[in-house]
One Martini backbone bead per residue (centre of mass of N, CA, C, O) as a GRO file, in nm:
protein
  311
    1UNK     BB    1   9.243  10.657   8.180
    2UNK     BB    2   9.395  10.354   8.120
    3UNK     BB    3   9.586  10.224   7.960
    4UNK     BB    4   9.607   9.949   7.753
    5UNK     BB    5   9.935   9.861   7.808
    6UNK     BB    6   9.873   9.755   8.089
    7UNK     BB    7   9.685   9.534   8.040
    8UNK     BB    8   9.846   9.394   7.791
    9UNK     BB    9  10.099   9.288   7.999
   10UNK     BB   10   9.944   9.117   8.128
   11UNK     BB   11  10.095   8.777   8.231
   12UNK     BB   12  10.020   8.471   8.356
   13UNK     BB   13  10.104   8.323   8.652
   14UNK     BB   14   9.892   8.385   8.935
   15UNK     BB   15   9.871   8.417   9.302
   16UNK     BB   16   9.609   8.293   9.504
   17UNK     BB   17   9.520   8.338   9.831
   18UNK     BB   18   9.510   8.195  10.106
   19UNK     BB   19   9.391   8.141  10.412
   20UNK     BB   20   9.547   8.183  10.701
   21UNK     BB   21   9.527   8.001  11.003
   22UNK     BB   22   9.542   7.917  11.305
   23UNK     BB   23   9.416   7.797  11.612
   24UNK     BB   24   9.196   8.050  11.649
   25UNK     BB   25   9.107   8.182  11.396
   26UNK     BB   26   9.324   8.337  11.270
   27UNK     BB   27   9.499   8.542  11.088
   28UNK     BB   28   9.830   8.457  10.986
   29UNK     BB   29  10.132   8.625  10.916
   30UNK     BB   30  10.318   8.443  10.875
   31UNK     BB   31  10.225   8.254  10.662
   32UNK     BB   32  10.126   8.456  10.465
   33UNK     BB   33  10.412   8.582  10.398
   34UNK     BB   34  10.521   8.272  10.332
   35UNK     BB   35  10.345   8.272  10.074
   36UNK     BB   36  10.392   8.439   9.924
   37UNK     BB   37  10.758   8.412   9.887
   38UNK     BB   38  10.673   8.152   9.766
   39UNK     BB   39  10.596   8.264   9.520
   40UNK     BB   40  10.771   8.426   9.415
   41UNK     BB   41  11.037   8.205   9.433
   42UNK     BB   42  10.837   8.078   9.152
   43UNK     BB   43  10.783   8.305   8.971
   44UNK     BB   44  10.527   8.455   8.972
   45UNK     BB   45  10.365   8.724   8.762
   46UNK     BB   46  10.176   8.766   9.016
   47UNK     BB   47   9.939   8.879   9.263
   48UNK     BB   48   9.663   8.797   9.491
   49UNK     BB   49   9.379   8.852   9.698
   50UNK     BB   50   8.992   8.776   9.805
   51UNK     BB   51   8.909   8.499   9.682
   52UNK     BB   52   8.770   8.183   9.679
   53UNK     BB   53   9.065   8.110   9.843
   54UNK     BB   54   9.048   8.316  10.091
   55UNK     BB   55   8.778   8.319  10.211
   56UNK     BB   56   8.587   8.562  10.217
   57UNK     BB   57   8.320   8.530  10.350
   58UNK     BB   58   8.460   8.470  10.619
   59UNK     BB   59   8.544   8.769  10.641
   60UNK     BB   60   8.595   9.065  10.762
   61UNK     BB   61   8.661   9.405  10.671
   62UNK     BB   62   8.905   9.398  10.854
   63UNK     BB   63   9.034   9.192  10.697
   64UNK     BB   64   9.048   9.225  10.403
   65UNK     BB   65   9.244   9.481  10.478
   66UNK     BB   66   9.465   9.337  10.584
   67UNK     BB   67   9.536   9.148  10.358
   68UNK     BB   68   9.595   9.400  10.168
   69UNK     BB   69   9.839   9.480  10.296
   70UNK     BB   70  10.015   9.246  10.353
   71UNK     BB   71  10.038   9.135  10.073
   72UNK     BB   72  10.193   9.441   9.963
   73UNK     BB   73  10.429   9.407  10.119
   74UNK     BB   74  10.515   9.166  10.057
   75UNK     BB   75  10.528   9.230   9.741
   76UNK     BB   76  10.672   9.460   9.648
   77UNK     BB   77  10.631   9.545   9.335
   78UNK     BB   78  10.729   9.288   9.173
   79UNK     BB   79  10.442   9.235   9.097
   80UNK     BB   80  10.140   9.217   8.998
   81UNK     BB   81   9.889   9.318   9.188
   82UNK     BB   82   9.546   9.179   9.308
   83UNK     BB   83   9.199   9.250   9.393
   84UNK     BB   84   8.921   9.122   9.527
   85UNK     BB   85   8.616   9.240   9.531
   86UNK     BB   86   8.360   9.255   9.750
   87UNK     BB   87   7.977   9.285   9.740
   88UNK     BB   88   7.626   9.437   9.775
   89UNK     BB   89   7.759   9.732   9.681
   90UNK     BB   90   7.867   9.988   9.553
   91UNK     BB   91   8.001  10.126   9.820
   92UNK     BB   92   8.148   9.873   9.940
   93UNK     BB   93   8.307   9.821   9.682
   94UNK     BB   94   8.438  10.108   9.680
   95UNK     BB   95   8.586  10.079   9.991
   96UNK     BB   96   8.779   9.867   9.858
   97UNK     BB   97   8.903   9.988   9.656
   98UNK     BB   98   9.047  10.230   9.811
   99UNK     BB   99   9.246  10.016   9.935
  100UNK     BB  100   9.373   9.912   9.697
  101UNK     BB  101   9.471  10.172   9.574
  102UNK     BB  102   9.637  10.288   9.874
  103UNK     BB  103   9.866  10.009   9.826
  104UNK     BB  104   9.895   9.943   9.534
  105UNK     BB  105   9.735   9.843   9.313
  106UNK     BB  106   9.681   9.736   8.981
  107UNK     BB  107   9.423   9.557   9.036
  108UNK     BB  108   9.039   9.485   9.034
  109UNK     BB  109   8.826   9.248   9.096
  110UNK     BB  110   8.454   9.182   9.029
  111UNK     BB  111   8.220   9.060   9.213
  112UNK     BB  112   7.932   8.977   9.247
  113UNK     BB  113   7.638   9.011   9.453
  114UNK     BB  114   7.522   8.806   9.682
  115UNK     BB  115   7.223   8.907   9.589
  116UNK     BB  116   7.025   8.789   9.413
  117UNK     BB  117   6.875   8.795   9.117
  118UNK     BB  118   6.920   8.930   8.785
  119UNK     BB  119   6.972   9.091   8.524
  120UNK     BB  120   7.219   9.122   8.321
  121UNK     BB  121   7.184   9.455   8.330
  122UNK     BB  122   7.227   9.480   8.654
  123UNK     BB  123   7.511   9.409   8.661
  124UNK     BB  124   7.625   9.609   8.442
  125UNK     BB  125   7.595   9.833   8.569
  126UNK     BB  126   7.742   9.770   8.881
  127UNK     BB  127   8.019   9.741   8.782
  128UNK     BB  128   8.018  10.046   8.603
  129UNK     BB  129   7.963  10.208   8.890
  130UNK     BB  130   8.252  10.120   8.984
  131UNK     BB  131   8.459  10.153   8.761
  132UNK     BB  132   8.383  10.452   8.748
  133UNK     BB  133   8.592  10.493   9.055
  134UNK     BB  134   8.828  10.378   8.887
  135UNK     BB  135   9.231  10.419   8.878
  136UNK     BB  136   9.215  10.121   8.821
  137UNK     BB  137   9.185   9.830   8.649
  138UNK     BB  138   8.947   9.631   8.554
  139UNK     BB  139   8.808   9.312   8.677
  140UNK     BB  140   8.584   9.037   8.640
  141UNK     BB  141   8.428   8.752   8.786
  142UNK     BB  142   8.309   8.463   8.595
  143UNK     BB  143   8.154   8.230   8.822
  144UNK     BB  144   7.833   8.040   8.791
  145UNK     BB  145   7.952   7.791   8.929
  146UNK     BB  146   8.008   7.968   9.235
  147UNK     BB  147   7.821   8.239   9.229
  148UNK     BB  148   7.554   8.167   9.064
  149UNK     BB  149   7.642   8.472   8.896
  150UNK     BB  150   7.642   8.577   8.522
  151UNK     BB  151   7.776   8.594   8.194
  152UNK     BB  152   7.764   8.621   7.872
  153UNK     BB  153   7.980   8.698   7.623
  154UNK     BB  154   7.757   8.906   7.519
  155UNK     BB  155   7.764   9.071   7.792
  156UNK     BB  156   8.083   9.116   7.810
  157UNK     BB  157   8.093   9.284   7.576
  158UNK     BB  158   7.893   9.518   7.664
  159UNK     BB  159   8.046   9.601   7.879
  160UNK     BB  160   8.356   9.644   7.729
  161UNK     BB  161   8.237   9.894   7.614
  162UNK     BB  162   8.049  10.075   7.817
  163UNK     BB  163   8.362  10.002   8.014
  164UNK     BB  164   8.646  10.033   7.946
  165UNK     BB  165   8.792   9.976   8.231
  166UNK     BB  166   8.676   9.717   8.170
  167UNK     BB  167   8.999   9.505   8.054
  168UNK     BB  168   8.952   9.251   8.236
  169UNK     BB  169   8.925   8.885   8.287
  170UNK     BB  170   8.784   8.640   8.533
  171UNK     BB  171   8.760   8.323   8.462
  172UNK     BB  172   8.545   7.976   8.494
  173UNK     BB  173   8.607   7.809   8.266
  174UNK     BB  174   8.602   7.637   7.941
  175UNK     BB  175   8.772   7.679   7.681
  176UNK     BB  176   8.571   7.733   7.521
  177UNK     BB  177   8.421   7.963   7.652
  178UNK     BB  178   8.675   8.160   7.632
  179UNK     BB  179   8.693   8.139   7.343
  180UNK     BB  180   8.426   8.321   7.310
  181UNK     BB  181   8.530   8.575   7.467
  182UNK     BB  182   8.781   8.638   7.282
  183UNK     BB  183   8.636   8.686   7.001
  184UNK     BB  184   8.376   8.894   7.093
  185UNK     BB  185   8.621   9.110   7.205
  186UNK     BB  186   8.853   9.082   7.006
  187UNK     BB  187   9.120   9.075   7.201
  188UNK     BB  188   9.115   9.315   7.442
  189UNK     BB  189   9.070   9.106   7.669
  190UNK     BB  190   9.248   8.972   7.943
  191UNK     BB  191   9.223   8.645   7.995
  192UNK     BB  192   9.159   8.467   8.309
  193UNK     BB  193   9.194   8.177   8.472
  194UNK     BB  194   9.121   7.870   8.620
  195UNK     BB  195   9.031   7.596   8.828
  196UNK     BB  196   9.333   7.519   8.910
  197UNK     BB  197   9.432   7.405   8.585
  198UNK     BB  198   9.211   7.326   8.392
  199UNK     BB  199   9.340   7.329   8.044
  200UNK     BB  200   9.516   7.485   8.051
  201UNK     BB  201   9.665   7.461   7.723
  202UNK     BB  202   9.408   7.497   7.584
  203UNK     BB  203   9.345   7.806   7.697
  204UNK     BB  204   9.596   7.925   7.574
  205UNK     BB  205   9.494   7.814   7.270
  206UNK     BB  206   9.250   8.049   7.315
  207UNK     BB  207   9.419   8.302   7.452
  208UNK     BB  208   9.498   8.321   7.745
  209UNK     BB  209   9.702   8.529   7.942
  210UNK     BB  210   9.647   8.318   8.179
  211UNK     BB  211   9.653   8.247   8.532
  212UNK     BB  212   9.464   8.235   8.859
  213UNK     BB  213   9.630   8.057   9.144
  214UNK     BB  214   9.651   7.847   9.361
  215UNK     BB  215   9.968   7.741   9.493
  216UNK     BB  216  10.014   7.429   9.515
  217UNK     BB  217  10.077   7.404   9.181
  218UNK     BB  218  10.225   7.705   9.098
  219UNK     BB  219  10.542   7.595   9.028
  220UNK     BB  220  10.472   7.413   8.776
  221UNK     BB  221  10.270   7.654   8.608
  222UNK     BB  222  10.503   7.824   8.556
  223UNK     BB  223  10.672   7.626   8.392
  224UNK     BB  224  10.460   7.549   8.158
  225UNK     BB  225  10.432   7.809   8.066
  226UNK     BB  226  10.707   7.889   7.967
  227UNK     BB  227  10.713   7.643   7.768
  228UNK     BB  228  10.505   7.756   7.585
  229UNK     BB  229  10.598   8.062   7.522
  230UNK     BB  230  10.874   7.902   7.404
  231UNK     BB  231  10.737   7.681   7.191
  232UNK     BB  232  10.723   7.433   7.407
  233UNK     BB  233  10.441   7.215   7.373
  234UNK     BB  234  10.522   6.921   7.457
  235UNK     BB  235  10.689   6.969   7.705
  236UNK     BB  236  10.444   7.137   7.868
  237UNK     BB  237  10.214   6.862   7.819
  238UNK     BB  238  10.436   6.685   7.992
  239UNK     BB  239  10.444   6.848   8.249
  240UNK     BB  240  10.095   6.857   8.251
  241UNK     BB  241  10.034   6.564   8.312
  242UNK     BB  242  10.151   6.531   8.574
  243UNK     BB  243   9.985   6.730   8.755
  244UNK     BB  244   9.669   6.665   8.706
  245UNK     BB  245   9.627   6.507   8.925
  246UNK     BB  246   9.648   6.707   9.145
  247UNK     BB  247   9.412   6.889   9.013
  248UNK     BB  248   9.199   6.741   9.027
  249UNK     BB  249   9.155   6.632   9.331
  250UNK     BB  250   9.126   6.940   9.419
  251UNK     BB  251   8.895   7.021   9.153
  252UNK     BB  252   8.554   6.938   9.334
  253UNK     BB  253   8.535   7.214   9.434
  254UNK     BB  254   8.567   7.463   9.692
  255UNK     BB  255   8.606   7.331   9.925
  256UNK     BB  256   8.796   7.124   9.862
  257UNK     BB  257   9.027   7.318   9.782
  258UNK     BB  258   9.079   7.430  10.053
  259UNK     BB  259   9.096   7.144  10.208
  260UNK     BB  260   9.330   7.023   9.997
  261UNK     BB  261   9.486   7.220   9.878
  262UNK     BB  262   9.606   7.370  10.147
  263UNK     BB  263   9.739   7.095  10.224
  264UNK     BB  264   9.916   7.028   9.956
  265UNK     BB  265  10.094   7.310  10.029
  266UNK     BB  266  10.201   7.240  10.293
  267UNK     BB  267  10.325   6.986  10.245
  268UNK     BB  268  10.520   7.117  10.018
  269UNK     BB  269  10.638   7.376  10.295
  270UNK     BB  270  10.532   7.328  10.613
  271UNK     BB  271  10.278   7.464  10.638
  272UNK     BB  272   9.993   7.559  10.852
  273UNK     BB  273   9.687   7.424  10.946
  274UNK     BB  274   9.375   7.605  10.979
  275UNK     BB  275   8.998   7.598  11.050
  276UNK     BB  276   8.732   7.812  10.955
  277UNK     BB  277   8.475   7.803  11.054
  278UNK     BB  278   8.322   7.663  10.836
  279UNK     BB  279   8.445   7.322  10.738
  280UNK     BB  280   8.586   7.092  10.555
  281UNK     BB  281   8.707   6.799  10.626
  282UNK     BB  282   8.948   6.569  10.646
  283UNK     BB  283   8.998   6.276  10.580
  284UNK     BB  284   9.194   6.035  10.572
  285UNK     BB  285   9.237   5.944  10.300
  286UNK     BB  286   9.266   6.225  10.153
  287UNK     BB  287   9.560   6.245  10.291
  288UNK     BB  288   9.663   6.033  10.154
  289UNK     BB  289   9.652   6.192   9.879
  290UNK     BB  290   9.841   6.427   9.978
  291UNK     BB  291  10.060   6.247  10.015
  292UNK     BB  292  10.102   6.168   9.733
  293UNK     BB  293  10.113   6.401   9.563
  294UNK     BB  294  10.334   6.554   9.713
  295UNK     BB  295  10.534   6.319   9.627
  296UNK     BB  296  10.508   6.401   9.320
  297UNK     BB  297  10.584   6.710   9.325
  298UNK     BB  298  10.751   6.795   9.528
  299UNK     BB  299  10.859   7.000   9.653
  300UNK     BB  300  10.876   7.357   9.678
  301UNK     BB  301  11.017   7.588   9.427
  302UNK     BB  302  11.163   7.719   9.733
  303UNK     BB  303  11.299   7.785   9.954
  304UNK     BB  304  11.370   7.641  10.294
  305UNK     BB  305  11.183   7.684  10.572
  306UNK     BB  306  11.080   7.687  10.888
  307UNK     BB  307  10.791   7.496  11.015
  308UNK     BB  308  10.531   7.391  11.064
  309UNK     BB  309  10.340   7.119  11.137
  310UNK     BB  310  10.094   6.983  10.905
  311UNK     BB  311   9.748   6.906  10.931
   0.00000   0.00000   0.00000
């Protein structure tokens, strides 16, 4: 049993990697690396990756597990690790498991099965029967408007009341609806958001422990965060009202995410970008409006190493 004072540790804005490709459509290691070592240098109090901007869903088995080393390397340690599991069985999910614990993760989140649709309960075994496999602490993420399939608040209490070590959510919802989950769970639960970062505030004001966030503009959410948290809410809002747009803009669905958010921390880092189809293209205007936004938001607040130029 994990103790509760690790995952209530847990807090504030973590960056979730984008899966980074060459020209031939493998994963990039420099790029990869050069993504954590940007986050790091922003400041973000966490690292994960393997979530739905990693495009987990392109990745083989053994990408997944490179993706799992390179992070856990580049991390060095230095913030806390999560990796998100997914799989069609709870075999698949425990074998990725198993490789997030032996690089060091200190948690990590489980995606619902992409097979099938079943009732709240079978859901809830699924998740149970991963999680009592786990030495370090789980949580699920719930996000049926991006994977079809997902919990309500009142199963989420169910959840982790029958299964202990799931202690963390990760959430994708509207301020309202997390603070539904944080009521119900009595605030035992550190919820963390994502959705790029919108309501962020607000979610904040719901209880939520922080965000996990692609990079684009996760030095500013960085900066926004400390700022609630030393009681300047009114400074937060206001520099929070800045990046809106640009959260807006790459948050218009998971694919657009991809295509634009990826592009956007590109324009602002020197980063390459190469996509492996299938894969939404970015039109002119699109691109016209990152290097808006890019410009908006001003240089990556880390180091400036030389890279590729940004397509």
């Amino acid at each position: 049993m994990i103790p509760a004072g690790k995952t209530a540790a847990l807090h504030g804005i973590h960056a979730i990697a984008y899966a980074l490709f060459d020209e031939n459509e493998a994963l990039d290691r420099a790029a990869m690396r050069r993504q954590t070592e940007l986050c790091l240098a922003a400041g973000v109090h966490g690292m994960a990756a393997l979530g739905l901007a990693t495009e987990v869903a392109k990745l083989s088995e053994g990408e997944r597990r490179t993706v799992m080393d390179w992070v856990a390397e580049d991390t060095g340690g230095q913030v806390p690790l999560a990796f998100t599991i997914s799989g069609n069985s709870v075999a698949e999910q425990v074998a990725q498991l198993r490789h997030a614990e032996n690089v060091g993760a200190d948690w990590v989140i489980l995606q619902p099965p992409a097979v099938g649709s079943f009732p709240a309960g079978e859901y809830i075994r699924f998740f149970g029967r991963v999680a009592e496999k786990s030495t370090i602490p789980v949580a699920i993420q719930n996000a049926p408007a991006f994977l079809g399939r997902g919990l309500t608040a009142e199963d989420i209490r169910v959840l982790t009341r029958e299964y202990p070590n799931i202690s963390l959510l990760k959430g994708e919802g509207s301020a309202v609806e997390i603070e539904r989950v944080i009521q119900l769970t009595e605030g035992r639960v550190p919820v963390f958001n994502g959705r790029a970062g919108l309501e962020l505030i607000e979610s904040l004001r719901a209880g939520c422990a922080g965000f996990i966030l692609a990079p684009d503009c996760i030095d500013h959410a960085v900066r926004i965060y400390e700022r609630f948290r030393a009681g300047e809410e009114a400074q937060a809002e206001e520099m929070y009202a800045q990046v809106l747009p640009a959260i807006t803009f790459v948050m218009q669905g998971l694919e657009h995410l991809i295509c634009y958010g990826k592009r956007l921390f590109a324009a602002r880092t020197g980063l390459p970008v190469f996509d492996r189809a299938p894969a939404l293209r970015p039109t002119d205007f699109g691109l016209s409006l990152v290097e808006a936004h890019a410009k908006r938001l001003g240089a990556f607040a880390a180091p400036n190493h030389a890279g590729k130029k940004p397509v």
